[in-house]
TORFIVEX-470592 format. One record per residue: x, y, z of N, C-alpha, C in turn. Coordinates in steps of 0.1 Angstrom, whole numbers, padded with zeros to 4 digits, always signed. Layout:
! TORFIVEX-470592
XYZXYZXYZ ...
***
This chain:
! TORFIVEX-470592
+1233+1245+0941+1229+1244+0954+1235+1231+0961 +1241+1236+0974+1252+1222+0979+1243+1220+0994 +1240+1207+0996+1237+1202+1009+1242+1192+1015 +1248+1188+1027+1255+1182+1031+1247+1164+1039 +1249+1155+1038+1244+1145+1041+1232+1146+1050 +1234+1154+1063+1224+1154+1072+1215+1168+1068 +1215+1172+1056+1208+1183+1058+1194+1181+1048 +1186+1168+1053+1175+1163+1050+1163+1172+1043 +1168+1183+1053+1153+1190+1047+1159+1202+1034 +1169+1202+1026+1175+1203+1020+1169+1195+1004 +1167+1186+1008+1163+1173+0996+1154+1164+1003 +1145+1165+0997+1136+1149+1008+1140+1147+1004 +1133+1131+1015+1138+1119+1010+1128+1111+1004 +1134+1106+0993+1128+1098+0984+1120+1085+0987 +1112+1077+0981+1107+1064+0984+1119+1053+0984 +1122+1055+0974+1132+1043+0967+1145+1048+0977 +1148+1058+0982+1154+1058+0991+1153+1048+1007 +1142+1055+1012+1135+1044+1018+1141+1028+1019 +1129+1024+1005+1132+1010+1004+1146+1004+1002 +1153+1016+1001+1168+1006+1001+1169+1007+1016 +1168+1015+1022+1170+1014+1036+1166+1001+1040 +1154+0999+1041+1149+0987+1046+1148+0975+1039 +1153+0974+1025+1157+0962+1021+1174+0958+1022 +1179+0971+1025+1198+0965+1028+1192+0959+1046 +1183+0966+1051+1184+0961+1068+1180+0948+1066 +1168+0945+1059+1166+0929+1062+1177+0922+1055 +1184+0924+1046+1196+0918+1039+1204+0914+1049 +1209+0924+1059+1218+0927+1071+1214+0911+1081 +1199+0917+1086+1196+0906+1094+1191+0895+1088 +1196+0890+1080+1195+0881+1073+1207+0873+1074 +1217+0881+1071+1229+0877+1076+1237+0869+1091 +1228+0871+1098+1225+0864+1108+1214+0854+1116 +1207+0848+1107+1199+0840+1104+1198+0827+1099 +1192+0818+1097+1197+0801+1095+1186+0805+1079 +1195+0796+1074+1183+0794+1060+1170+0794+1058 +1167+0783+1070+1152+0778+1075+1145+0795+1077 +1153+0807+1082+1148+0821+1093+1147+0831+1081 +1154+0830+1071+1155+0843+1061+1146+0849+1058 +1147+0858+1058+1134+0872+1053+1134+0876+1038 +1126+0872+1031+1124+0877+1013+1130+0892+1020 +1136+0892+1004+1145+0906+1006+1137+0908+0990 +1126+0917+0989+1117+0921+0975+1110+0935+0983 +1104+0942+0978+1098+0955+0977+1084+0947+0983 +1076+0934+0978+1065+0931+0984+1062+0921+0993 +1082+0925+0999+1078+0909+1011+1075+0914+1025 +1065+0898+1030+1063+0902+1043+1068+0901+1055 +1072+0908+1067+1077+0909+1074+1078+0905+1088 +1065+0911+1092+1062+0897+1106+1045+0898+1105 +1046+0885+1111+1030+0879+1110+1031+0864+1103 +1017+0859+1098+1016+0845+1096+1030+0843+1084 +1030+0852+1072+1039+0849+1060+1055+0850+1061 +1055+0847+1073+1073+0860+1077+1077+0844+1086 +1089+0843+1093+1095+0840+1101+1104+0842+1110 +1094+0859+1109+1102+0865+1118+1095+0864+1130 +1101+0865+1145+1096+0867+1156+1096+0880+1161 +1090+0883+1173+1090+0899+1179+1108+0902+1181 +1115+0894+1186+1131+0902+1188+1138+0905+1174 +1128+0894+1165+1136+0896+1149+1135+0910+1141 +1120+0912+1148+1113+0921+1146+1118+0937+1149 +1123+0930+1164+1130+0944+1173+1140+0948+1167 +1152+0937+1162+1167+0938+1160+1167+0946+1140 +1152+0939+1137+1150+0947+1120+1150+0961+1125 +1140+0966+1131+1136+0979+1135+1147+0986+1137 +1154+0980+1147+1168+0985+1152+1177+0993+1138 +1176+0979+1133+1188+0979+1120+1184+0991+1111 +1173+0996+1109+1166+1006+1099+1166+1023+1106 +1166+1019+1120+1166+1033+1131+1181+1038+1124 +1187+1026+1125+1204+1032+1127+1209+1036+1112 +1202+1028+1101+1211+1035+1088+1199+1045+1083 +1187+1050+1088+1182+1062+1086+1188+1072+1098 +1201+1069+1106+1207+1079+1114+1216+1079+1105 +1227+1070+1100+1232+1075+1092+1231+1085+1083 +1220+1086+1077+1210+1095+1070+1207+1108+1071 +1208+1110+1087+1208+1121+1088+1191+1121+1094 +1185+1112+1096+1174+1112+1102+1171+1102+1113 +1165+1110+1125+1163+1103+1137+1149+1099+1139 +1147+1090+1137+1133+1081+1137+1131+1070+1144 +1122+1072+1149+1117+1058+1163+1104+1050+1156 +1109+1038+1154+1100+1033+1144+1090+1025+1152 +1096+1018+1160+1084+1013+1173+1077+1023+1185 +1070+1025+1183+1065+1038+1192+1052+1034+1197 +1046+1043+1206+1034+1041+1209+1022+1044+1199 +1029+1051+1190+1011+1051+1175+1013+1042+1165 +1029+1035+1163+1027+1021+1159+1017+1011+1163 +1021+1008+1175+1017+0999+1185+0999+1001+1185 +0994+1013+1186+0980+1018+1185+0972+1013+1178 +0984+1011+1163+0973+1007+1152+0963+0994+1148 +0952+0993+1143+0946+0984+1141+0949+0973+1135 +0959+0977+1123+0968+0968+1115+0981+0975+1116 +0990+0964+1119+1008+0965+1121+1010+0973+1108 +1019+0983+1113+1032+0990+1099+1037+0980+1095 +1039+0974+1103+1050+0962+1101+1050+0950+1092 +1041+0949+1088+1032+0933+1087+1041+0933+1070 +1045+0941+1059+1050+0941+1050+1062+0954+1048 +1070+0948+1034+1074+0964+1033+1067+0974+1025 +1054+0971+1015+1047+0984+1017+1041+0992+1028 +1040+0984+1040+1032+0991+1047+1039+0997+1054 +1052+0989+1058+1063+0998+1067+1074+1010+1058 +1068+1011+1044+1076+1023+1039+1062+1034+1039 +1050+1032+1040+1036+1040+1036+1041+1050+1052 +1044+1037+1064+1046+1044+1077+1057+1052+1078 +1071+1045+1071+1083+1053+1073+1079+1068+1064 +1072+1066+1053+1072+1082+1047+1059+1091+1057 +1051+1086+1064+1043+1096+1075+1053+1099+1083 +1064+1091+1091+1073+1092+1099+1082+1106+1096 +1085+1103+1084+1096+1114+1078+1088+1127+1074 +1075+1131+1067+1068+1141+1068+1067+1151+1081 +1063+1142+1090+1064+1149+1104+1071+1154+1112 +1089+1148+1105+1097+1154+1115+1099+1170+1110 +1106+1181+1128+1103+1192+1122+1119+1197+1112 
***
């Protein structure tokens, strides 16, 4: 059985998939950041909030970075949205929480 890059629903997508997504993105934006600003690049680091130094645009331009290599992917996902924003506790606040969100994200698309 042959599937081509974007034919997602072909093969989910994996967890560990996922997390490379969003640990090459903070890698990326890390890359442009001072020593003092770097983001733990681990499976249990945190992302924004008190433990992070990241700010909301750092925040914006991660999000960004993760939209565009899960387009590469073959998946179009809006990771800041209005039922992000809704929630009582941020997706965002780690990367367990923001991969628990990215796999509800990916379930749902049709």
């Amino acid at each position: 059985m042959s599937s081509t890059p974007s034919d997602d629903t072909a093969h989910p997508v994996e967890t560990a998939e996922l997390q490379a997504v969003v640990l090459e993105s903070i890698a990326q934006l890390n890359r442009s950041r001072t020593p003092g600003e770097q983001l733990e690049v681990s499976p249990t680091a945190p992302i924004f909030g008190n433990a992070s130094p990241l700010d909301s645009l750092g925040l914006v331009a991660l999000l960004i970075e993760i939209e565009e290599r899960l387009a590469d992917r073959g998946m179009t996902i809006t990771l800041a949205n209005e039922r992000a924003m809704s929630r009582a506790r941020s997706p965002f606040r780690d990367v367990p929480t923001l991969l628990t969100y990215l796999e509800e994200l990916v379930a749902q698309r049709p």
